[in-house]
N, C-alpha and C positions, 0 to 999 in steps of 0.2 A: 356597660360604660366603663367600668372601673376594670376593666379587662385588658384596656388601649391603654392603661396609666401605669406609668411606672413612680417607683420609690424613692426619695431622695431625704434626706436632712438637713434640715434649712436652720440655722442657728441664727434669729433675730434677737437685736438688742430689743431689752422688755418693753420700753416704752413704745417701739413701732408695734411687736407684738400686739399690746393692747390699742392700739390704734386700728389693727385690721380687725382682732376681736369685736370691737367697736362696730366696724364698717358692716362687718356678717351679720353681725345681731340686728343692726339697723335695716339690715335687707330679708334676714329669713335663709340666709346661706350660710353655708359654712366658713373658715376659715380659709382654709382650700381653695373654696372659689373664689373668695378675693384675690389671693395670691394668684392663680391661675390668672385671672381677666389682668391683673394690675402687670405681668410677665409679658402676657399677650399683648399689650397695648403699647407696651416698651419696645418688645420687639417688632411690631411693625413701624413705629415711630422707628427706630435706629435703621429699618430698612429704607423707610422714606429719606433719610438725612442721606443716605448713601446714594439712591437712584439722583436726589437732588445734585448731590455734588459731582456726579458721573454726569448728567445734562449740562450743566457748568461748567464743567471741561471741554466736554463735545462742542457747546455753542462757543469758546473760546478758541478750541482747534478751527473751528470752521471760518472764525472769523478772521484769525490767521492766513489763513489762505486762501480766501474767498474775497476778504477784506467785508468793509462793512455793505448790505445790500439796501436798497429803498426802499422804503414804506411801500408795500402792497397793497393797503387798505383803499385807494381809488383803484386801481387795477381789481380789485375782487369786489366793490361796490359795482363797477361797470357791466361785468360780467353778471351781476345780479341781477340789474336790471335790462339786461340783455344790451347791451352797448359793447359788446367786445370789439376790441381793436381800439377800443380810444386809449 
């Protein structure tokens, strides 16, 4: 495992230090792993905030040129209950 990991130096002010000290101790990990999970969870957070905002664009481009469409929700109720064409 520690083969796939590389090396970095991380200079935290003391008080967070001890806050994830804190967090390790309370779980039976190490330091390490807190910082690992807590990096991880940032960066898919920051990847979701960006897919969201790229959907947000797309559904305003579309609207732009599309203009606004009609509720589909009876046209796909229909079709559910095998009523197509109403």
């Amino acid at each position: 495992m520690a083969a796939d990991r590389e090396q970095y130096t991380l200079r935290l002010p003391s008080g967070l230090m001890a806050q994830a000290r804190e967090e390790a101790a309370a779980y039976g990990v190490t330091v390490n792993d807190v910082l690992v999970d807590i990096i991880t969870v940032e960066m898919r957070r920051r990847r979701a905030q960006g897919l969201l905002a790229e959907a947000r664009a797309l559904r305003e481009r579309i609207a732009a040129q599309c203009g606004i469409q009609p509720d589909s929700t009876p046209m796909v109720r229909a079709l559910r209950e095998g009523r197509a064409g109403e």
